[in-house]
PASEBA-1860 file (N, C-alpha, C; in nm, 3 decimals):
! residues 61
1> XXXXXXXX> 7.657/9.101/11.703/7.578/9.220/11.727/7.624/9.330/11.632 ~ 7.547/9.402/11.583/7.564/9.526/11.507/7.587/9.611/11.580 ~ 7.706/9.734/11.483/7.765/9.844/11.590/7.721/9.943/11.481 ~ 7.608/10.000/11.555/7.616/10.155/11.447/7.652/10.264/11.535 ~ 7.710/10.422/11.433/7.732/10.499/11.474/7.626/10.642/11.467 ~ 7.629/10.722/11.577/7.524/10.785/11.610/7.544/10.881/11.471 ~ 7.665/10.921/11.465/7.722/11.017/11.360/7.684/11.031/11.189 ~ 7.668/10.866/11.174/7.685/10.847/11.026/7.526/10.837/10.999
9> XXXXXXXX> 7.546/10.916/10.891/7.337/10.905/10.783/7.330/10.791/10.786 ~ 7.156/10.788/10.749/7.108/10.609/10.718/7.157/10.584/10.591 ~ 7.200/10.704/10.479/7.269/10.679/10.368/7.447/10.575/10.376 ~ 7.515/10.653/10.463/7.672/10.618/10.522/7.603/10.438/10.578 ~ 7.506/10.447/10.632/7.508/10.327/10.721/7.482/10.209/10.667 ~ 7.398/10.195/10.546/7.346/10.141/10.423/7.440/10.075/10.374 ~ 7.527/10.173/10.285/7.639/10.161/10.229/7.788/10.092/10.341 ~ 7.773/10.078/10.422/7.846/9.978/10.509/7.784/9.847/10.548
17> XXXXXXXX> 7.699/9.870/10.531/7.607/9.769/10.597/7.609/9.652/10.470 ~ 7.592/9.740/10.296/7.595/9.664/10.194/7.779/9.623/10.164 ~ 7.829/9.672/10.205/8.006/9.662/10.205/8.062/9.566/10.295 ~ 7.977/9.507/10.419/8.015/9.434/10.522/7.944/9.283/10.479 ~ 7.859/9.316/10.388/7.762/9.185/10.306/7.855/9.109/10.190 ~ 7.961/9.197/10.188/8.040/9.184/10.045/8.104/9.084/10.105 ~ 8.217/8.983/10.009/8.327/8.910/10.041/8.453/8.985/9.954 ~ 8.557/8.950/10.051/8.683/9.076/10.029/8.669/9.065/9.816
25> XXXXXXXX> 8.657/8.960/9.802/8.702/8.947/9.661/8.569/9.047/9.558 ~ 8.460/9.087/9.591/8.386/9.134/9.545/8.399/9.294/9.582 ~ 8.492/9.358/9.635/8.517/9.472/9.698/8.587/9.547/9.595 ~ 8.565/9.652/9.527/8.698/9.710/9.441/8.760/9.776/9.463 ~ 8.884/9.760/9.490/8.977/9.837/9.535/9.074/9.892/9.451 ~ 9.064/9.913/9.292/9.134/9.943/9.245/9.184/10.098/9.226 ~ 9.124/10.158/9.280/9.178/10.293/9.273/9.244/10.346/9.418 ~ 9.255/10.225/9.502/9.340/10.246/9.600/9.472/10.251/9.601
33> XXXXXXXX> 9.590/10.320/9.588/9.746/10.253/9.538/9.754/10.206/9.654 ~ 9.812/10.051/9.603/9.889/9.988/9.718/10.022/10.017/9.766 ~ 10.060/10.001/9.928/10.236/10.091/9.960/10.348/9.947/9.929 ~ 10.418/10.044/9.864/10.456/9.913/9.830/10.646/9.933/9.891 ~ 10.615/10.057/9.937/10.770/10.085/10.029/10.731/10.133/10.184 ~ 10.769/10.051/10.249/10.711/10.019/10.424/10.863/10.084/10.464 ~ 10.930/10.112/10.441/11.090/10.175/10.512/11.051/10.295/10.586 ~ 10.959/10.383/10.594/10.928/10.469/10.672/10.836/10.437/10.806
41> XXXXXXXX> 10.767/10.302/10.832/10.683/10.256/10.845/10.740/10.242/11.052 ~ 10.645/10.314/11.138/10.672/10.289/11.257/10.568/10.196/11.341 ~ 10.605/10.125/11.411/10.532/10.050/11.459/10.487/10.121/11.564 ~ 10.348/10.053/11.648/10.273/10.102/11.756/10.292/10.226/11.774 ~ 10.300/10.336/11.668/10.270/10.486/11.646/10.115/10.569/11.664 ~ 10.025/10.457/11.692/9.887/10.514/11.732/9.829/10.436/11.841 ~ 9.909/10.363/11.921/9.876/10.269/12.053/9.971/10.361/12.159 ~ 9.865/10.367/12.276/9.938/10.433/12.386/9.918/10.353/12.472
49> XXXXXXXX> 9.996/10.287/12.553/10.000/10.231/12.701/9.938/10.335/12.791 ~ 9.847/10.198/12.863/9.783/10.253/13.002/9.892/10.299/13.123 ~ 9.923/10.406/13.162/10.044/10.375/13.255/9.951/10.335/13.403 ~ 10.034/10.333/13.471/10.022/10.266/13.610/9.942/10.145/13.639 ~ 9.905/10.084/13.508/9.802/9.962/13.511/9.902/9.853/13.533 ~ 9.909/9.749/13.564/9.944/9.647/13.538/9.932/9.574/13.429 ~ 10.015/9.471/13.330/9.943/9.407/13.240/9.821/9.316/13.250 ~ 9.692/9.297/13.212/9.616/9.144/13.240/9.688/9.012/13.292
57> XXXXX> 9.652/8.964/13.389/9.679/8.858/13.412/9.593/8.725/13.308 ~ 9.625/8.615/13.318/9.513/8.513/13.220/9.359/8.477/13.286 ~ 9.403/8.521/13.407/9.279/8.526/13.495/9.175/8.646/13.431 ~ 9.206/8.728/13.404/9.128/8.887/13.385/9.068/8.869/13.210 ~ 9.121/8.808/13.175/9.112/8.780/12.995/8.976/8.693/12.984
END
């Protein structure tokens, strides 16, 4: 199923839509610098736990 966003122009949406048609190797990424030093690098720094939830059981999955 397709996920569009209410936010983005039919221009923005196009242009994802033609970017999601692509295969990674046809994508250019060269003016992206790659990181190539991860030593600052924190894990699960933008994931917040649900508190008082329980974890899923395999039943709930």
């Amino acid at each position: 199923m397709k996920k569009t966003y209410a936010e983005l122009t039919p221009e923005q949406q196009a242009e994802i839509d033609a970017l999601m048609a692509m295969s990674e190797d046809e994508i250019d990424t060269s003016d992206i610098p790659e990181i190539v030093d991860w030593s600052n690098a924190r894990r699960g720094m933008f994931h917040r736990l649900r508190q008082g939830l329980p974890p899923p059981s395999n039943e709930q999955r």
